[in-house]
C-alpha positions in Angstrom: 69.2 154.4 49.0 71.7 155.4 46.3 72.6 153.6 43.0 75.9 151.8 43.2 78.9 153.7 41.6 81.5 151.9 39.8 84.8 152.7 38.8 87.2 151.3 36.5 90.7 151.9 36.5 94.5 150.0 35.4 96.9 148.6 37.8 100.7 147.8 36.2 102.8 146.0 38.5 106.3 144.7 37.9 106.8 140.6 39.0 110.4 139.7 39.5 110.3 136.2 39.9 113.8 134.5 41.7 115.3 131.1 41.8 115.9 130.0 45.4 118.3 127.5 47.1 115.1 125.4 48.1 115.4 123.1 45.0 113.5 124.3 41.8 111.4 126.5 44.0 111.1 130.1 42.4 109.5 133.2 44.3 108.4 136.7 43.4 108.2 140.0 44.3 105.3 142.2 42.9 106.0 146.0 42.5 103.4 148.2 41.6 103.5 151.0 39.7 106.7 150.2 37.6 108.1 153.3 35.5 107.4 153.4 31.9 111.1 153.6 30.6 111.6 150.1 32.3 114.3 148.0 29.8 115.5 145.0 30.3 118.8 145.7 31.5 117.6 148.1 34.0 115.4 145.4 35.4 118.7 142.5 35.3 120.6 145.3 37.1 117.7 145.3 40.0 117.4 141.8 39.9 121.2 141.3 40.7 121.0 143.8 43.0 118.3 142.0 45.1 120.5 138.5 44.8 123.9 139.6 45.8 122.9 142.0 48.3 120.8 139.4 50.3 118.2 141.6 51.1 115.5 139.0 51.8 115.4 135.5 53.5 113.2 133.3 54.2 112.8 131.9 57.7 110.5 129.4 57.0 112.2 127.5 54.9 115.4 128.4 55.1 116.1 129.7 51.7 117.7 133.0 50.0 117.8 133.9 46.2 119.9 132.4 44.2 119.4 133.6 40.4 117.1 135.4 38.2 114.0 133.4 36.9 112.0 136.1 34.9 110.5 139.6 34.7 107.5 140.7 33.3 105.1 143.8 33.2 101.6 142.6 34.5 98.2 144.9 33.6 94.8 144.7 35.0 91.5 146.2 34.9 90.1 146.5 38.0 85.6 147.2 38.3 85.0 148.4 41.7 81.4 148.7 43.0 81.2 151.0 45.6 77.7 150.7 47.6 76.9 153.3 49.9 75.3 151.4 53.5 76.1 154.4 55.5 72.5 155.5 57.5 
């Protein structure tokens, strides 16, 4: 049986986070792999591109996106163990 082989490796994703019509209910949308040149008025620009285009809605409870609640550049370091069970 072989040793376990681990690999390590960075994940960026971009997390626009919405206001909704449901009250003071906010949801987000997580993009991975965001280009580096990112500013903030490129990301305002996508952001009220998503709102006024109506692009997503939510059929369970009724609700679309109203306003932008943040932005922000997430980075994690992700371990994977990969064990080898193959015969």
């Amino acid at each position: 049986m072989s040793e376990p082989v681990e690999t390590v490796k960075v994940v960026k994703f971009l997390r626009l986070t919405f206001k909704t019509n449901d009250g003071d209910r906010t949801t987000s949308i997580q993009i991975p792999y965001p280009r580096a040149d990112l500013t903030k008025e490129i990301i305002e620009a996508a952001m009220d591109t998503i709102i006024n285009t109506n692009v997503f809605y939510f059929m369970k409870t009724a609700s679309r996106l109203i306003g932008k609640d943040s932005a922000e550049i997430i980075e994690r370091t992700v371990l994977t163990t990969d064990f080898d069970i193959s015969a």
